[in-house]
C-alpha positions in Angstrom: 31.0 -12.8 -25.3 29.4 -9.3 -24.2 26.2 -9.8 -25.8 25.9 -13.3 -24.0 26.7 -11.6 -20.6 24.6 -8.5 -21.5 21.7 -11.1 -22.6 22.2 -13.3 -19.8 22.0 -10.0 -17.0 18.6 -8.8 -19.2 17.2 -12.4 -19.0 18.1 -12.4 -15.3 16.5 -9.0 -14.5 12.8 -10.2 -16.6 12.5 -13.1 -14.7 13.1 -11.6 -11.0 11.2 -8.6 -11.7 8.1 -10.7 -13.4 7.3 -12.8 -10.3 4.9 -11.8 -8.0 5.7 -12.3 -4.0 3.0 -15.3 -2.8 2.7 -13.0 0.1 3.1 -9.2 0.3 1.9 -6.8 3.8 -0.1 -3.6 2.7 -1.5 -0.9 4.3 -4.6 -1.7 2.0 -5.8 -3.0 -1.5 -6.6 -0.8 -4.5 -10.4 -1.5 -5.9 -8.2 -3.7 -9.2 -7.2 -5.8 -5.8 -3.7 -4.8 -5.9 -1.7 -4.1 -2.7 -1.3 -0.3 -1.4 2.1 0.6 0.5 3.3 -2.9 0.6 6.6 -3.8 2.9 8.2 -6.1 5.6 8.1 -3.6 8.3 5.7 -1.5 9.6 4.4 -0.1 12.9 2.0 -2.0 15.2 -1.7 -2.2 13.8 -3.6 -3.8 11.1 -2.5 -4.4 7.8 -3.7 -6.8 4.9 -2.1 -9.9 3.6 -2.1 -9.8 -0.1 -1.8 -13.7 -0.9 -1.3 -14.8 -4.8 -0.6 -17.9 -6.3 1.1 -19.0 -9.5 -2.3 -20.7 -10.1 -5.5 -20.5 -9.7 -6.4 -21.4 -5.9 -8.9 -24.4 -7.2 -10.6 -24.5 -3.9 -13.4 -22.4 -1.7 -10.5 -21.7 1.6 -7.3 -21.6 1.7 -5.4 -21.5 5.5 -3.3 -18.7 6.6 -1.2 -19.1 9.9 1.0 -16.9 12.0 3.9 -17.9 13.4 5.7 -15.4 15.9 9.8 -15.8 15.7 11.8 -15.2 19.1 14.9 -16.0 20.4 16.0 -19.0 17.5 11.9 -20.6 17.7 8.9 -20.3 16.0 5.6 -20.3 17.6 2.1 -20.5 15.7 -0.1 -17.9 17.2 -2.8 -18.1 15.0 -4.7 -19.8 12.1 -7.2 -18.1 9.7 -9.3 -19.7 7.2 -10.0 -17.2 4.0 -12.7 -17.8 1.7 -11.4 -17.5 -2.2 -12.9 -18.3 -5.6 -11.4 -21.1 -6.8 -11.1 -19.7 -10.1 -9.5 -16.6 -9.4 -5.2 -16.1 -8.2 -5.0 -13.5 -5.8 -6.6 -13.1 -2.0 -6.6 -10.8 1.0 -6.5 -11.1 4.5 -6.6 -8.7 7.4 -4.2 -9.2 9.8 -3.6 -7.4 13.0 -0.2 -7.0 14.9 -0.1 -5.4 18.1 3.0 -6.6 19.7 6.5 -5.6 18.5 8.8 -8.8 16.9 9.5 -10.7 13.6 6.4 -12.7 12.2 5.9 -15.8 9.7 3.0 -15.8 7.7 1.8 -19.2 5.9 -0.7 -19.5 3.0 -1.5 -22.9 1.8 -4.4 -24.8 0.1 -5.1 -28.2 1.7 -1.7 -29.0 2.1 0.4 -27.8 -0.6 2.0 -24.5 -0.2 1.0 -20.9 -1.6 4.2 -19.4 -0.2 5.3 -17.7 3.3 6.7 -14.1 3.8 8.7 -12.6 7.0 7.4 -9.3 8.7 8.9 -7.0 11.4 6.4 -4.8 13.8 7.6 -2.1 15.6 6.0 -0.8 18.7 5.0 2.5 18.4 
């Protein structure tokens, strides 16, 4: 019975820590494309979006929107159309926040879903 639990927790911890966030915020991407200081909150500015996808994106665009959260709604504030190789996995977007709150951000090829990650700016 311990070695099912003990196998079941290992399992558990492989499989959370494998997956890669769809969406992660960074104050930058390394030169191998990989986010630098990633987080959900920062201070007002620009940052980059690192988008990634389970698959490769298999088209030339993929649409990124930003939805600002306040008071219980969610209001789009602004769409972005990226240019990706359909081949590769992984994007990046510049984003710029200059206005304290909680933001949505939206990835999504035609209409299916990349994924969607929450951010918090704080006014400096």
């Amino acid at each position: 019975m311990k070695k099912l639990l003990m196998a079941c927790v290992i399992l558990s911890l492989m499989t959370g820590c494998s997956r890669s966030k769809a969406i992660q915020f960074c104050e930058g991407v390394s030169p191998e494309g990989k986010g630098v200081n990633c987080g959900t909150k920062f201070e007002d500015g620009e940052l980059t979006a690192v988008i990634n996808s389970e698959e490769p994106f298999g088209v030339k665009t993929i649409t990124v929107q930003v939805y600002e959260k306040k008071g219980g709604t969610t209001e789009k504030i602004d769409t972005l159309t990226v240019d990706v190789k359909p081949d590769r996995q992984s994007a990046s977007v510049n984003l710029a926040f200059y206005a304290g709150g909680t933001y949505l951000v939206r990835a999504s090829r035609r209409e299916t879903s990349i994924g969607s990650a929450e951010i918090t700016i704080e006014e400096r």
